[in-house]
C-alpha positions in Angstrom: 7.6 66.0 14.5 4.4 63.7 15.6 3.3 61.7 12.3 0.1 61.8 11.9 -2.0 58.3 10.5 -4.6 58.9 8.1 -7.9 58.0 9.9 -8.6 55.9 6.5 -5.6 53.5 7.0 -6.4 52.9 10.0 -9.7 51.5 9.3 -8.6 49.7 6.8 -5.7 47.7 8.7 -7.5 44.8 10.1 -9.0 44.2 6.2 -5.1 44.4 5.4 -4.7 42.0 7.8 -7.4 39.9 6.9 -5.9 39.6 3.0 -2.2 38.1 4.7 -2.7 34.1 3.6 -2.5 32.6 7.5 0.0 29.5 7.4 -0.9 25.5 8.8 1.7 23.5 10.1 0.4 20.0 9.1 3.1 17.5 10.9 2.8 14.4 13.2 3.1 16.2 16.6 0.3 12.9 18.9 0.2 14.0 22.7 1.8 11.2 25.0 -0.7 8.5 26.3 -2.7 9.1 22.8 -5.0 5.6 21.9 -5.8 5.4 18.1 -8.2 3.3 16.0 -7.3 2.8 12.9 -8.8 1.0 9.5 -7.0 0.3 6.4 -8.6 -0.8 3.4 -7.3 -1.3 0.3 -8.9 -2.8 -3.0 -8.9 -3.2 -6.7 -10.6 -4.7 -9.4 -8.7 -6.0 -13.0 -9.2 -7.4 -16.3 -7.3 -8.8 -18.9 -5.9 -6.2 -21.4 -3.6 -7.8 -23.8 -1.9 -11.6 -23.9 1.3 -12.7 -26.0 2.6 -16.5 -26.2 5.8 -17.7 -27.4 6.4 -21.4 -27.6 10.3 -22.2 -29.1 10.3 -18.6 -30.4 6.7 -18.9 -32.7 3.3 -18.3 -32.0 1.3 -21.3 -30.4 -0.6 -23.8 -32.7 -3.6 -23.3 -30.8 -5.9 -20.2 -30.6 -4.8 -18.5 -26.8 -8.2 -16.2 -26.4 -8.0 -16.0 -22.6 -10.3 -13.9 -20.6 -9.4 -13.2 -17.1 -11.1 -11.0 -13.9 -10.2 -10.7 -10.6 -10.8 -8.4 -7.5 -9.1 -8.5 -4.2 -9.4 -6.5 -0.6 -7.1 -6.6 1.8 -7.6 -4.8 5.3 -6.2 -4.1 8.6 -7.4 -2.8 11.8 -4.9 -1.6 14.9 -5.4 -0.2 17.9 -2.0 2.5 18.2 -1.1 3.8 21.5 1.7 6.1 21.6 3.4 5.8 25.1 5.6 8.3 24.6 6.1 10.7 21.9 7.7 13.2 19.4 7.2 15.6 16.6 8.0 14.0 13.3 7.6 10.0 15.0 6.7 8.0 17.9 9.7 7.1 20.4 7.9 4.4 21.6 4.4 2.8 19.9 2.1 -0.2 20.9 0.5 -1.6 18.2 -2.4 -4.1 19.0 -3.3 -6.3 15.4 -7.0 -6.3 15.8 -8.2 -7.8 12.4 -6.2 -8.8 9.3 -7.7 -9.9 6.7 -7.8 -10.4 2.6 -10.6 -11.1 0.5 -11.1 -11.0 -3.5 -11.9 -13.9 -6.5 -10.7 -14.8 -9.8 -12.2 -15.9 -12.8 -10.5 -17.3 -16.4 -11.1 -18.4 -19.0 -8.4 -20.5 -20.9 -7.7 -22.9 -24.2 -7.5 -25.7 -21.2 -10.4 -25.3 -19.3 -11.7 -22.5 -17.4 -11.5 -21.8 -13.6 -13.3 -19.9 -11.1 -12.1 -19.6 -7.1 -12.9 -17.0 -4.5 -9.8 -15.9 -2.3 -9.8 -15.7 1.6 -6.4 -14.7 3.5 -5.4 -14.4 7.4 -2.3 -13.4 9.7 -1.3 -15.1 12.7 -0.1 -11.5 14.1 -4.2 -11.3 14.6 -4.6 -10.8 18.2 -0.8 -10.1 19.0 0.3 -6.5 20.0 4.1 -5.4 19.0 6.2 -3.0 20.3 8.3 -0.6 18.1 11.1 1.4 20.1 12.9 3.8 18.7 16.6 3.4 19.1 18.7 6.2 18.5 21.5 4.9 18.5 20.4 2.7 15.5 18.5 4.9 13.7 15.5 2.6 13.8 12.9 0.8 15.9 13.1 -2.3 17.7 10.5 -4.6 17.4 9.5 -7.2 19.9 6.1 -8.5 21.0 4.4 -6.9 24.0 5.3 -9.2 27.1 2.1 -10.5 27.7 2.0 -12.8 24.7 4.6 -13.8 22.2 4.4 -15.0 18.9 6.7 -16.4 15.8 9.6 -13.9 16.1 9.6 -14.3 11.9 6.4 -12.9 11.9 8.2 -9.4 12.8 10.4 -9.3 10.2 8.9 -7.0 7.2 6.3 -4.7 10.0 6.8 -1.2 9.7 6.0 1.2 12.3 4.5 4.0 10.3 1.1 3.7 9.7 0.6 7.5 10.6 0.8 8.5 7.0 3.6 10.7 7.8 5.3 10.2 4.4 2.4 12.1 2.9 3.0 15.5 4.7 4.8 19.0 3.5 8.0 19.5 5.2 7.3 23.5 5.6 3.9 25.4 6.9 1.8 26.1 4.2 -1.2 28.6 3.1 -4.4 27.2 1.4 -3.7 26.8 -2.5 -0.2 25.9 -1.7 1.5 22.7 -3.4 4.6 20.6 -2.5 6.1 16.8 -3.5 6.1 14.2 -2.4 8.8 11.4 -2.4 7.2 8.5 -4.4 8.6 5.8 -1.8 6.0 7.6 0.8 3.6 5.7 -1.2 5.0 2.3 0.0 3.2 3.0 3.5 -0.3 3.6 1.4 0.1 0.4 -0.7 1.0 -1.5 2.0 -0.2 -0.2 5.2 2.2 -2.0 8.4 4.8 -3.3 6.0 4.6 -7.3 5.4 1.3 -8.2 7.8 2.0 -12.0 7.1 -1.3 -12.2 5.5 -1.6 -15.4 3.4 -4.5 -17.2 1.7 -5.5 -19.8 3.7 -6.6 -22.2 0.7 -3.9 -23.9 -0.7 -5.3 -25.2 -4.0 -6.5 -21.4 -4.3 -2.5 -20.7 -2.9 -1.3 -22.5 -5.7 -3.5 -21.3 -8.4 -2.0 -17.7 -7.7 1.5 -18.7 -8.3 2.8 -18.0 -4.7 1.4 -17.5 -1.1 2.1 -14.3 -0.5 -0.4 -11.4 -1.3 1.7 -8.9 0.4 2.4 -5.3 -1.2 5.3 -4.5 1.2 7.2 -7.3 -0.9 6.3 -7.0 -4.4 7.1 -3.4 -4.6 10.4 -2.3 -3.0 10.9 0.8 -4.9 8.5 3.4 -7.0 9.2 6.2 -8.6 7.3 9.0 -10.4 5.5 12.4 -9.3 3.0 12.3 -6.2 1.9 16.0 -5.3 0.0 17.5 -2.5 -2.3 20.8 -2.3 -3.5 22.4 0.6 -7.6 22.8 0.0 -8.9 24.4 2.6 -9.1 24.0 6.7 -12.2 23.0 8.1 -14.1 22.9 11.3 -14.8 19.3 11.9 -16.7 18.9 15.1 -14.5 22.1 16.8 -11.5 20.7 15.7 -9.3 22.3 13.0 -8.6 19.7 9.8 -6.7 20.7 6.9 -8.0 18.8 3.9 -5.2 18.0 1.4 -5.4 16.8 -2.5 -3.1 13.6 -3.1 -2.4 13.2 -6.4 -0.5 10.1 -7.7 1.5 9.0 -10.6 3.7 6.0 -9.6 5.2 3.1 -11.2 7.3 0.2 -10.0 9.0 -3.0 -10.9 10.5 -6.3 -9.2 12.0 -9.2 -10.1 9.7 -12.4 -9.4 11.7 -14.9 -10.8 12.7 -16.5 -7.5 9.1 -16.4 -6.2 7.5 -17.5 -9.4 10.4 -20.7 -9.1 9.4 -21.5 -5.5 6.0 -21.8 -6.8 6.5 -24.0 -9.6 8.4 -26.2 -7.4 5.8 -26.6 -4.7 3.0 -27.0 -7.8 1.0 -30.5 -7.5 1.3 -32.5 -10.9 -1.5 -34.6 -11.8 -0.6 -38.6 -10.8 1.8 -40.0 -13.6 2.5 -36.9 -14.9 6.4 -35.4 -14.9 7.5 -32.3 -15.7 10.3 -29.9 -14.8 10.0 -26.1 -15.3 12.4 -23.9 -15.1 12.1 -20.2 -14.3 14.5 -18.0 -16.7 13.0 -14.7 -15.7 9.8 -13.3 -14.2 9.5 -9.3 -14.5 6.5 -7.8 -12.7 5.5 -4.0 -13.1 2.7 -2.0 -11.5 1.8 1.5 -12.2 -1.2 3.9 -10.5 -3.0 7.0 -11.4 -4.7 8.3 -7.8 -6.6 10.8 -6.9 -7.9 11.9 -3.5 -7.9 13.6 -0.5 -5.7 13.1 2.9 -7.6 14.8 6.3 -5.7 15.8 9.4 -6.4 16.8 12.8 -3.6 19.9 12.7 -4.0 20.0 16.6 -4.2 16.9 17.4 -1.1 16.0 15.0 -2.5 12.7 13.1 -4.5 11.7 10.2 -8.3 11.4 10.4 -8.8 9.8 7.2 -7.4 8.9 3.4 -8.8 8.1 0.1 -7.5 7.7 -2.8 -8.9 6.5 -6.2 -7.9 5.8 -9.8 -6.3 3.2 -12.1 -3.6 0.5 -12.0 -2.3 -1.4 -13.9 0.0 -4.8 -14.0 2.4 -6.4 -16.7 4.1 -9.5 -15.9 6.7 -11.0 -18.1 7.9 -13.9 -17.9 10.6 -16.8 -19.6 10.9 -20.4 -18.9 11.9 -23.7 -20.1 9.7 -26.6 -19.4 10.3 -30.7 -20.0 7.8 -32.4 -19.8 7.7 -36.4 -20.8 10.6 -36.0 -22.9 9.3 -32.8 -24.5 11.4 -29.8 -24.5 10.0 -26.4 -25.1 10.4 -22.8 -24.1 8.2 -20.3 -23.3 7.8 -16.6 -23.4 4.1 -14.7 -22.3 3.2 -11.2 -21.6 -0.1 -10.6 -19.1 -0.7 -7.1 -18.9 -4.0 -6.3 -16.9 -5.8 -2.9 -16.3 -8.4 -1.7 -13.8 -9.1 0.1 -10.9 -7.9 0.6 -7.3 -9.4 2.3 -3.9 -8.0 3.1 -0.6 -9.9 4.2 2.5 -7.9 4.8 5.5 -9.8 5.8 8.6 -8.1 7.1 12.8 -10.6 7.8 15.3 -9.6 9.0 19.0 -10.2 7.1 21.7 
């Protein structure tokens, strides 16, 4: 017996078709011999929220008002080229540091004095290209400089390959409205585009005012956790190529243990002439915490990001203990800094 169709249904299919929620694959999939620009930017702003003293377990004699601002921006630009090639990572990437650079300032006010100093950073890996090759065996990249120019061998230690962004995407196809998570460590890559860039503030009486030398991300914060989520918005038509725009939204928070750095400073600290003192670093506890919002665009055919930004809060809390003698005085002491403001990312990869 022939079954017949209703004309009706018939008509109606390609409507039914129509109503079927298509799917995006949104994965890291760069075509071999692919050249990318690329810009990282990331910037903040704080104040001082809140500020508690102990001095031999009791409040100071002296009234501690403090007032302190600061604002920093650190930024990176890299030329990638992606020799060869894989879905999910790079076998082999070329990595050229064009420009590497930190700005910001810092003002206080303090019961000693107050003190103003603007803030200006560098790398030497400016102007060096690096080579990361995957090694299977391994299960990671090695990194050497590209054989046309070598630099400080230290200067590789920290760099990591993935400035792609590839912690940030869904591990299965998804339909516009769809969520998914996001491990929190993915945001490592975000706070601290390339790893440890070596970037250091050139000034060292601004150097030593910021209790350390070293203004990078990548080693202050080894481990976050919380809930980072991503949405699929929609998928746009971007100059006749398809980009899937994606909502970022971010709730991390991380501690570290300073205690060592915060000692190295204090031993490299210039006294005034005459004037002796020995501190000692009991504990230094630092913890960081951001609320982000944003959006992540990606070229779905051409298998990499075309831009990131994120913005929101942050905040900062930094405990710390230590004993100090000074001239035959003996004291401890215990303060609290907890600051609060605002933080910005704006990632940019252009073809070339």
């Amino acid at each position: 017996m022939k079954r017949i169709v209703p004309i009706a249904a018939l008509a109606a299919a390609p409507f039914l078709i129509a109503l079927v929620p298509s799917e995006e694959r949104v994965q890291f999939s760069v075509a071999e011999g692919l050249t990318l620009e690329k810009s990282f930017v990331v910037k903040g702003e704080m104040k001082l929220t809140d500020y508690n003293m102990l001095m031999n377990g009791n409040p100071p004699p002296m009234d501690m008002e403090m007032d302190i601002t600061s604002s920093f921006e650190q930024s990176a630009d890299v030329t990638d080229e992606y020799p060869r090639a894989a879905t999910g990572r790079p076998s082999k990437l070329k990595r050229t540091f064009n420009d590497l650079a930190m700005t910001g300032s810092t003002a206080s006010v303090q019961p000693m004095g107050s003190m103003d100093f603007d803030l200006a950073g560098s790398s030497a890996l400016e102007g060096f290209t690096v080579i990361f090759d995957w090694n299977e065996e391994a299960g990671h990249y090695d990194v050497t400089y590209d054989e046309a120019k070598q630099g400080d061998a230290e200067l590789l230690d920290g760099l990591e390959e993935d400035m792609d962004l590839r912690g940030l995407l869904p591990t299965a196809a998804l339909s516009v409205g769809d969520t998914y998570e996001i491990a929190p460590k993915s945001l490592l890559s975000v706070l601290a585009p390339g790893g440890n860039l070596s970037i250091q503030i050139d000034d060292a009486e601004a150097r030593q005012a910021t209790m350390g030398n070293d203004v990078n991300m990548a080693d202050v914060l080894t481990d976050l956790t919380g809930t980072v989520t991503g949405e699929l918005l929609a998928v746009r038509d971007v100059e006749g190529r398809k980009v899937a725009v994606i909502r970022i939204l971010v709730d991390v928070e991380g501690a570290e243990d300073m205690t060592s750095r915060m000692q190295d400073a204090m031993d490299s600290a210039e006294l005034p002439e005459g004037m002796e003192m020995q501190m000692s670093v009991e504990s230094a506890d630092l913890e960081l915490s951001y609320k982000l919002e944003g959006e992540l665009h990606w070229d779905l055919a051409g298998g990499h990001f075309v831009a990131l930004e994120l913005k929101g809060e942050a905040t900062s809390i930094v405990d710390m203990a230590m004993s100090m003698d000074a001239m035959g005085q003996q004291m401890n002491i215990e303060n609290t800094v907890s600051m609060g403001g605002t933080s910005e990312i704006n990632f940019t990869a252009t073809r070339r």
